[in-house]
C-alpha positions in Angstrom: -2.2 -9.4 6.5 -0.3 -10.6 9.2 1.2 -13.3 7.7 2.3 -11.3 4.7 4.4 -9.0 7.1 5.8 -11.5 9.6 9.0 -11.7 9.1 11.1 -15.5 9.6 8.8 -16.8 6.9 10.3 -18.9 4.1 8.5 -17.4 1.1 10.4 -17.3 -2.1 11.4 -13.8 -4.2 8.9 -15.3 -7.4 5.9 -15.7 -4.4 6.8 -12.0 -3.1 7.3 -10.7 -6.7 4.0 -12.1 -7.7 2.2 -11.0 -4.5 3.6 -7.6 -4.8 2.6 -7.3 -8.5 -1.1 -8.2 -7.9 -1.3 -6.3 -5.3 -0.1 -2.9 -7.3 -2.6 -3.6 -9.8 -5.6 -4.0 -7.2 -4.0 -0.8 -6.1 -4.1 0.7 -9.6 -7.3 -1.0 -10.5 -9.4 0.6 -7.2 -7.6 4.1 -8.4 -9.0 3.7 -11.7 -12.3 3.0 -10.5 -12.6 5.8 -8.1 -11.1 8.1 -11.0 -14.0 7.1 -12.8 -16.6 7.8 -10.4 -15.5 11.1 -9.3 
């Protein structure tokens, strides 16, 4: 996770954009589950 918060790096926007996308729908997929099991 390191390397995903150092900053310096020369990541494009459409690498950030995509990495921050899947990243919210992990986040909204692992909410979903635990919604389920509760």
């Amino acid at each position: 996770m390191d390397e995903n918060t150092r900053e310096g790096t020369q990541e494009s926007l459409p690498a950030a954009a995509r990495r921050a996308l899947a990243e919210a729908a992990e986040r909204r997929r692992l909410a979903e589950a635990a919604a389920a099991a509760a």
